[in-house]
C-alpha positions in Angstrom: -12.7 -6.0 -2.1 -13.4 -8.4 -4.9 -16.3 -8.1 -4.4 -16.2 -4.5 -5.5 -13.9 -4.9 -8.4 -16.1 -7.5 -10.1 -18.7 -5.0 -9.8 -16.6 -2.0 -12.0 -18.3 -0.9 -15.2 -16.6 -1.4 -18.0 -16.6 2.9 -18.8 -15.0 3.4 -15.2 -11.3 3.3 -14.8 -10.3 0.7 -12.4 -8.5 4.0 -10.5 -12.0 6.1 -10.3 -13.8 2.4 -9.6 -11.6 2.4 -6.4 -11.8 5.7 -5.0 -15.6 5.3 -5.1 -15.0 2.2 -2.5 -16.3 3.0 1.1 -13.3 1.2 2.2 -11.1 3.0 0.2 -9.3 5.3 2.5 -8.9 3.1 5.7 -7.5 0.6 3.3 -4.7 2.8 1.4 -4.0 4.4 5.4 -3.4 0.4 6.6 -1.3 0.0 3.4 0.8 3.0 3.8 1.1 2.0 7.8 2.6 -1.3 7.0 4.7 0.0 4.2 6.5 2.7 6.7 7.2 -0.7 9.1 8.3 -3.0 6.4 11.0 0.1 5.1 12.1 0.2 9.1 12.3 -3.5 8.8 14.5 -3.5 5.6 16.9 -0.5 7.3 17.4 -2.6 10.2 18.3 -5.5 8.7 20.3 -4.0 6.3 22.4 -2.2 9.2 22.9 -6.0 10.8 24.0 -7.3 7.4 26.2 -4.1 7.1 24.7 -2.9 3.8 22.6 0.0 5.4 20.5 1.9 2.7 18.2 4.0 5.0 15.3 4.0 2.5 13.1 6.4 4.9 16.0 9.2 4.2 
């Protein structure tokens, strides 16, 4: 991935420069994956702590 932004030119947007990256969409899906788990992490430790926020609702 570093690899890839190094090799931006300087008249691409960093935002177009990604979307052109072959891993673009499997990465973004992975992030979006994890994200969903870490928000069902944070409401389940927030109903042990008692300070439930259900962030997914």
């Amino acid at each position: 991935m570093l690899d890839w932004e190094n090799q931006r030119p300087n008249n691409l947007s960093i935002t177009k420069h990604e979307s052109k990256w072959e891993h673009s969409n499997e990465v973004r899906q992975e992030l979006n994956d994890i994200r969903s788990k870490l928000i069902e992490y944070a409401n389940v430790l927030g109903e042990v702590c008692g300070v439930a926020n259900d962030l997914m609702k």
